[in-house]
C-alpha positions as CSV (number, residue, x, y, z in Angstrom):
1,X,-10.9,-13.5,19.1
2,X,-9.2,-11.4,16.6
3,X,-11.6,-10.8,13.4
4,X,-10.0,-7.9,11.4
5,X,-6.7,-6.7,11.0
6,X,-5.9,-3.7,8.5
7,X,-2.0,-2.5,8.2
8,X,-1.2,1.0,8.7
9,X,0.6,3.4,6.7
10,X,1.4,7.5,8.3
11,X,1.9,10.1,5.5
12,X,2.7,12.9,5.8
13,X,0.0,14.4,2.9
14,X,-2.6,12.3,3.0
15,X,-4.2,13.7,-0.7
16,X,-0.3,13.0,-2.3
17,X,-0.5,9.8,-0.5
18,X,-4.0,8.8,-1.8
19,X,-3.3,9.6,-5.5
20,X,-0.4,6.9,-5.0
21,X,-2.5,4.5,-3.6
22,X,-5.6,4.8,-6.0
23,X,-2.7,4.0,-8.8
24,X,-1.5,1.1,-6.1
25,X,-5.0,-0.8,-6.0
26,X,-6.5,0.9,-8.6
27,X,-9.7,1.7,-7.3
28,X,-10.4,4.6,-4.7
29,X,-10.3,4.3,-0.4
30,X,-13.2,2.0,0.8
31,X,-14.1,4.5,3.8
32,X,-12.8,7.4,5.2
33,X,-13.9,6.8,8.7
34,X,-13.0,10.1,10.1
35,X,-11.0,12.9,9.3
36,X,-7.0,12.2,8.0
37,X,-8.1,8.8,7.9
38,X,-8.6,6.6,4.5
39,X,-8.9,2.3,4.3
40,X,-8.8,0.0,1.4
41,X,-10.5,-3.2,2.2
42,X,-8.5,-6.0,0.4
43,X,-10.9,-8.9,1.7
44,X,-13.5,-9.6,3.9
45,X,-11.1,-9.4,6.9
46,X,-8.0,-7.1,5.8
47,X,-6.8,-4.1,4.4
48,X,-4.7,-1.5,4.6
49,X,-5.3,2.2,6.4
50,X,-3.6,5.6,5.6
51,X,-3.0,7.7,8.2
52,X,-1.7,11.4,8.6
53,X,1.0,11.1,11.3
54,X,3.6,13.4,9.9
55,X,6.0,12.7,12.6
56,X,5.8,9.0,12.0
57,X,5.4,9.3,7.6
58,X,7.8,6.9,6.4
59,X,8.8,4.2,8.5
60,X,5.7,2.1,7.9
61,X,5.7,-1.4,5.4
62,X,3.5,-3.1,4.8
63,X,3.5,-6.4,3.1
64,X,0.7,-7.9,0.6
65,X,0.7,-11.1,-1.2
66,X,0.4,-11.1,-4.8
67,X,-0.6,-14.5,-6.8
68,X,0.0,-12.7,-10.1
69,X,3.3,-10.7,-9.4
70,X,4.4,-10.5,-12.8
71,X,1.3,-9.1,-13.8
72,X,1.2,-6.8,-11.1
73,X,4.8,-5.6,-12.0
74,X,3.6,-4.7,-15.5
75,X,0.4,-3.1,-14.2
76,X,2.3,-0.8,-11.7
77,X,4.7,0.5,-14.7
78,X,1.5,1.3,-16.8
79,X,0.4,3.5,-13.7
80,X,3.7,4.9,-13.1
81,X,4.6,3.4,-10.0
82,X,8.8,3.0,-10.4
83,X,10.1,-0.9,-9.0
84,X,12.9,-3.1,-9.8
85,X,10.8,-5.5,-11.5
86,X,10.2,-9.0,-9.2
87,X,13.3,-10.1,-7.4
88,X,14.3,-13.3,-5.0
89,X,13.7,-12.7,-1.5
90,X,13.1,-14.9,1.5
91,X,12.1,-17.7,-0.5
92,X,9.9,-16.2,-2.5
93,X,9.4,-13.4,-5.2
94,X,9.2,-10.1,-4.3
95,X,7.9,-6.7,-5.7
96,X,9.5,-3.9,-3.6
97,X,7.5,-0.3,-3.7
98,X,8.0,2.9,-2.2
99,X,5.2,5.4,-1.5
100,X,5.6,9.1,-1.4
101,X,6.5,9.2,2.5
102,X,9.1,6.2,1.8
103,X,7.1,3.8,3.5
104,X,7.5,-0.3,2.0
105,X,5.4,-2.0,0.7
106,X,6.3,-5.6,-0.6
């Protein structure tokens, strides 16, 4: 039975890549569980991994649900974290990002 499941991101610079993501959750990585490795843990069950994979930095996304979107958008300006504000998509809201390497995350 599947317990866990943390989404992974490659970068290519994984110190450029955590700066961005401290802004994104605003707090620092949960665990760096070995070396080019650093993990958020959202809940109990899930989060999200950065990983240095050069060859692969990029052509990750990851997708996250927000219940507060709006808020979120405003909180990611005050950061500096550049969006299009909270558009319609698939039936829903969405809040597209891009991360230093180019990799989504929704």
């Amino acid at each position: 039975m599947i317990t866990q499941l943390l989404a992974n991101c490659a970068v290519s610079d994984l110190e450029r890549a955590e700066q961005w993501y401290v802004r994104l959750f605003g707090r620092a990585p949960d665990a760096r569980p070995m070396p080019g490795l650093l993990e958020w843990h959202l809940a109990q069950t899930f989060g999200i991994q950065l990983w240095t994979d050069p060859d692969r930095a990029g052509k990750s996304t990851v997708v996250l649900g927000e219940s507060e979107l709006d808020a979120a958008a405003d909180r990611l300006t005050r950061v500096g974290i550049d969006h299009d504000g909270p558009q319609p998509g698939g039936g829903a809201r969405i809040l597209q990002i891009v991360d230093p390497d180019g990799n989504r995350v929704c």
